[in-house]
C-alpha positions as CSV (number, residue, x, y, z in Angstrom):
1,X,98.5,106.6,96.6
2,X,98.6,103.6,98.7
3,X,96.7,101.0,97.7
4,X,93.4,100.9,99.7
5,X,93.8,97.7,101.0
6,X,97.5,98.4,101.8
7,X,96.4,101.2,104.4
8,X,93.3,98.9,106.0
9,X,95.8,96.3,107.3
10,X,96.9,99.4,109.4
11,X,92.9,99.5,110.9
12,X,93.3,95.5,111.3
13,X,96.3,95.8,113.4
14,X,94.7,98.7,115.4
15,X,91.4,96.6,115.8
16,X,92.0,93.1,115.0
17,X,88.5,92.1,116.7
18,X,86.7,94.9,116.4
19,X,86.5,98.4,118.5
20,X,85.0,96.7,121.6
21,X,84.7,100.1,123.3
22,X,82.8,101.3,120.7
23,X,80.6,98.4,119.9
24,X,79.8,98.5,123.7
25,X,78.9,101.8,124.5
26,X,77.9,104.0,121.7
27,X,74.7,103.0,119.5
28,X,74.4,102.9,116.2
29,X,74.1,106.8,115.4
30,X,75.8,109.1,112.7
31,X,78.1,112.2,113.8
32,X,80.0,115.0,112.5
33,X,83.8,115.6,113.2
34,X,86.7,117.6,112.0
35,X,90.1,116.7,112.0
36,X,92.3,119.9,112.6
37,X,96.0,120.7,112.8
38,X,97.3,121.9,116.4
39,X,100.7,123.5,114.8
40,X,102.1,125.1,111.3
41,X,103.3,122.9,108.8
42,X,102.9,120.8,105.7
43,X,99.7,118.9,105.4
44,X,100.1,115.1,104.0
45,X,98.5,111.7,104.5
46,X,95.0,113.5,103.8
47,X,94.2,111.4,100.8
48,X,94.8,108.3,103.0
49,X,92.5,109.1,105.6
50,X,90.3,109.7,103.4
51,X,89.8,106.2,102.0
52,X,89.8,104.7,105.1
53,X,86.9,107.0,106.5
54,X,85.3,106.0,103.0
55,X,85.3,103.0,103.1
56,X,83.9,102.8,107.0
57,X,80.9,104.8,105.1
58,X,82.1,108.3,106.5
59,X,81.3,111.4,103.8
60,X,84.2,112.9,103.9
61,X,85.3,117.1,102.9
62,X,88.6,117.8,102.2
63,X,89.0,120.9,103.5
64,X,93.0,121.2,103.0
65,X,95.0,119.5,100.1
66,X,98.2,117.2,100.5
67,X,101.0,120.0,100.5
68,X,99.2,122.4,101.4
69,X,101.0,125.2,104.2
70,X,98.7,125.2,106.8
71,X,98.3,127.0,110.5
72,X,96.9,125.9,113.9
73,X,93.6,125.2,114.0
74,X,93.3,125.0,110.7
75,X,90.6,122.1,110.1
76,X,92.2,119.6,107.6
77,X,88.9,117.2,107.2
78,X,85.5,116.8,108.1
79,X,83.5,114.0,108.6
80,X,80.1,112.7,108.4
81,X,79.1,109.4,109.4
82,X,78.5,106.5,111.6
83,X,80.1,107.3,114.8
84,X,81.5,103.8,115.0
85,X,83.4,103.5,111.5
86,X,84.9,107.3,113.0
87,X,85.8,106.0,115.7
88,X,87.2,102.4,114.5
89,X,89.3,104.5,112.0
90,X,90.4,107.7,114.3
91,X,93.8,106.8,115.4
92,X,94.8,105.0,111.9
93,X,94.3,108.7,110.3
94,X,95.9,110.8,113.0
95,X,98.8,108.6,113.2
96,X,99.1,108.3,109.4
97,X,98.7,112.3,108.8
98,X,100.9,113.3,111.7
99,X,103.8,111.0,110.2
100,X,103.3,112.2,107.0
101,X,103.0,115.5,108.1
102,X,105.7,115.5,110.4
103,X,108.0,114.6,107.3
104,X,106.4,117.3,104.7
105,X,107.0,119.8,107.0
106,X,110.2,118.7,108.0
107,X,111.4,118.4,104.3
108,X,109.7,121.9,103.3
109,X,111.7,123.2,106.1
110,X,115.7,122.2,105.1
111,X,114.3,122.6,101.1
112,X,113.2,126.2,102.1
113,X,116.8,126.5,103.3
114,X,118.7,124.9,100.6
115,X,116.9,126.8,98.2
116,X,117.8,130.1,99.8
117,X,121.5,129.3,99.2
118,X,121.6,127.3,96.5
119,X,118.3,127.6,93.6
120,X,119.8,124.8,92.0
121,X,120.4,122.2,94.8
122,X,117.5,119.7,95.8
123,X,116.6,117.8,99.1
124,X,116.1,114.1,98.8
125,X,115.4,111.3,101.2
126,X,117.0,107.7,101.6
127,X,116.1,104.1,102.3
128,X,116.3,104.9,105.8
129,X,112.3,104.4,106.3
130,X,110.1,102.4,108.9
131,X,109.3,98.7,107.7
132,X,105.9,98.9,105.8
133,X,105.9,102.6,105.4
134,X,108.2,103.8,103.2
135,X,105.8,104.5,100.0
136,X,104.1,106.5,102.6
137,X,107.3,108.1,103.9
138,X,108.4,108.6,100.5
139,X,105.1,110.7,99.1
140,X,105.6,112.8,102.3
141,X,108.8,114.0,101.2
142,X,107.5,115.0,97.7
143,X,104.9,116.8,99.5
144,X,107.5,118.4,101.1
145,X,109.1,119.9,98.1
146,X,111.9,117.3,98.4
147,X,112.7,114.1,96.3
148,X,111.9,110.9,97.1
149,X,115.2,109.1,95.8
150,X,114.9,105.5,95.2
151,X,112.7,103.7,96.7
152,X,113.8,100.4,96.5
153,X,117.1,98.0,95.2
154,X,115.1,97.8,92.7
155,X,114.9,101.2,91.1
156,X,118.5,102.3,90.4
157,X,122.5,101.5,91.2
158,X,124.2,103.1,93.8
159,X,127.4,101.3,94.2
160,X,128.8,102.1,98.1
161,X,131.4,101.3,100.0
162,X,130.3,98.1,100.4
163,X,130.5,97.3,97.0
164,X,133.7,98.9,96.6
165,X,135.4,96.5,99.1
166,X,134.4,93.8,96.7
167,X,134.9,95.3,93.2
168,X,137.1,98.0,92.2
169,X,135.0,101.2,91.0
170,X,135.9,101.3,87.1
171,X,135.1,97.7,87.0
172,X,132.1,98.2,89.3
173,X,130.5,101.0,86.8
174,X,131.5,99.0,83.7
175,X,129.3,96.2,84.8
176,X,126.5,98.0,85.8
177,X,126.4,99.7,82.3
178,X,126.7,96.4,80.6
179,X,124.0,95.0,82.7
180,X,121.5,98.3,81.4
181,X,121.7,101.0,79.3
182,X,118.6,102.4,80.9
183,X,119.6,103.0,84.4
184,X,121.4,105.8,85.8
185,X,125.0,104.9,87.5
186,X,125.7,106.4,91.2
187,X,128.7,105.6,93.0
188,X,129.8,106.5,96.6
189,X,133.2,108.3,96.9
190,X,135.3,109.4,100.0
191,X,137.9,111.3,98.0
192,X,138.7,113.3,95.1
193,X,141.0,110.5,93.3
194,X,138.0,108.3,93.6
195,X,135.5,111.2,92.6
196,X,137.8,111.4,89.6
197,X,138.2,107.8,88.5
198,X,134.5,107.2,89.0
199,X,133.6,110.2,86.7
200,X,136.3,109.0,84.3
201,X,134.9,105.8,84.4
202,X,131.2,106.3,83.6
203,X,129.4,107.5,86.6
204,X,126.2,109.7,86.1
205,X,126.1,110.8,89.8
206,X,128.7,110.8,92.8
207,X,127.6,110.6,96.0
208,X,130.1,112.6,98.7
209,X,129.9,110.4,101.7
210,X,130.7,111.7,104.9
211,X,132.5,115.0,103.8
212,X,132.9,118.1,105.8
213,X,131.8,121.0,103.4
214,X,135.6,121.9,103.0
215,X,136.5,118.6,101.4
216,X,133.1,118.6,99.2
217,X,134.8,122.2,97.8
218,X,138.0,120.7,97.2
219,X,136.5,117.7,96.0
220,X,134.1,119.4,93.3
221,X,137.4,121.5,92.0
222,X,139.3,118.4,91.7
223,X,136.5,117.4,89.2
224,X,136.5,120.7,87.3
225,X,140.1,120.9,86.8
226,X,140.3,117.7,85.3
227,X,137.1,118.4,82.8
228,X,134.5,116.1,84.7
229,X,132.6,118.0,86.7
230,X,129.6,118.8,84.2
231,X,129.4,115.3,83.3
232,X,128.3,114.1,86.4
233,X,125.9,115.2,89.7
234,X,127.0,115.9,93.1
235,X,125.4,114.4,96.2
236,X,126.0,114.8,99.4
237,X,125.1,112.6,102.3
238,X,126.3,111.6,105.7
239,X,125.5,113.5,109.3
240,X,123.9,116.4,107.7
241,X,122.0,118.1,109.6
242,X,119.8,121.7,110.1
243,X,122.9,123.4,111.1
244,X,125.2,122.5,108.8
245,X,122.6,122.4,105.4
246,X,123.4,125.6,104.5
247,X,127.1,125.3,104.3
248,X,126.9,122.3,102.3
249,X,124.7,124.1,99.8
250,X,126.8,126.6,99.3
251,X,129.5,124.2,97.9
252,X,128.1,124.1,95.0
253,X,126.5,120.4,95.0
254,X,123.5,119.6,93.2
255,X,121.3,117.0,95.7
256,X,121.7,116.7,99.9
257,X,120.2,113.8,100.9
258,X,119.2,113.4,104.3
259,X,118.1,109.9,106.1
260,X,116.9,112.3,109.5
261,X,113.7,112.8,107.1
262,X,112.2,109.5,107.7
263,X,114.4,107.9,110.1
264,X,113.9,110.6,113.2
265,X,110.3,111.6,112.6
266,X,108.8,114.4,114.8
267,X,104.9,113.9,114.5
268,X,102.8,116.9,113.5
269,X,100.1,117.4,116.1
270,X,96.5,116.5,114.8
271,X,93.8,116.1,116.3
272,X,89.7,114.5,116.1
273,X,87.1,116.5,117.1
274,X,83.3,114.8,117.5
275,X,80.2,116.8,117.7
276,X,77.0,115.1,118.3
């Protein structure tokens, strides 16, 4: 989980001076609350809100799990406490659980599909996450039944396109086996030569960039005709989308990532609830 002090700078920005609503009007007087879901989904961000009402001195009940399925109305939390630290912490913990949410549920959703076609084939995420969230994003996709992917530079290569305009890909994968042993190689490809000399060269897993499900086909029997294809993974990436998931799980492939999992985040609807 977040570090705790990590997920109070989120309260600071929401109340940099204090709740001066609160502080105005209500006294100092304890409450009970419940925080419930207003729509079917994937619970996530639970464990978060939970430290923050913590620390704020609310007793909190965790009446649903991270991952859990879960149906309107269905109370997620309840709370006990001062009515000020519930208040002060109230839109931090909806807005953290309905983005978490929104992206469990979203992610359990194209899994559930991919999974129907293809038992094999996994759902991951990308870099494509809001500035300061992404450890957050990232856990709500593993809620989701999906895989988080890297989360940083820091955690494996993908050589892309980018890269490729620089450095040619056999002496691109060369280096980056040279530079560790330890580390898995992916490299972006738009073709089947290029799926082919990466493979040939070293690569662990190809990434099919921008491929129409057609071409990922092709592009996968190119591989298995020239003895390659069970050395390495297939990804697939690039303007995928709910309509199309299924056909691209069909082709065989063994990972679609999707950046529409973070990047384009429909909130799951939560609300507070405060009982005297």
């Amino acid at each position: 989980m977040v570090p705790l002090e990590e997920l109070l700078k989120f309260v600071l920005e929401d109340a940099p001076f204090g709740d001066v609503t609160s502080d105005a009007v209500i006294p100092d007087m304890h409450c009970h609350a419940v925080i419930r879901a207003e729509q079917d989904g994937v619970a996530a961000g639970l464990g978060e809100a939970t430290a923050l009402f913590s620390h704020f001195g609310v007793t909190v009940r965790q009446d649903t799990c991270d991952g859990d399925s879960v149906k309107n109305g269905k109370v997620l939390l309840s709370l006990d406490g001062p009515a000020k630290g519930i208040l002060l912490v109230e839109r931090t913990a909806l807005n953290l659980i309905g983005r978490m949410s929104g992206i469990a549920t979203r992610t359990n959703i194209l899994a559930e599909m991919v999974r129907a076609e293809n038992p094999c084939c996994r759902v991951a995420g990308t870099r494509k996450t809001a500035p300061g969230l992404r450890a957050l994003d990232k856990k709500a996709i593993a809620l989701g039944g999906g895989d988080p992917h890297r989360s940083s530079l820091s955690d494996g290569v993908l050589i892309k396109d980018n890269h490729l305009a620089l450095v040619p890909v056999a002496e691109a994968v060369k280096k980056a086996k040279t530079a560790s042993a330890y580390r898995k190689i992916e490299v972006e490809v738009e073709s089947a030569e290029d799926a082919c000399t990466a493979a040939r060269a070293g690569a662990d897993i190809l990434l099919f960039d921008n491929m129409t499900p057609a071409r990922v086909q092709e592009t996968i029997k190119a591989l298995q005709t020239a003895g390659l294809r069970e050395k390495v993974l297939v990804e697939l990436s690039g303007g995928i989308t709910a309509e199309t998931i299924r056909d691209y799980a069909r082709t065989g492939a063994d990972l679609i990532s999707l950046g529409a999992l973070t990047h384009t985040v429909k909130n799951f609807s939560v609300t507070l609830e405060i009982q005297k």
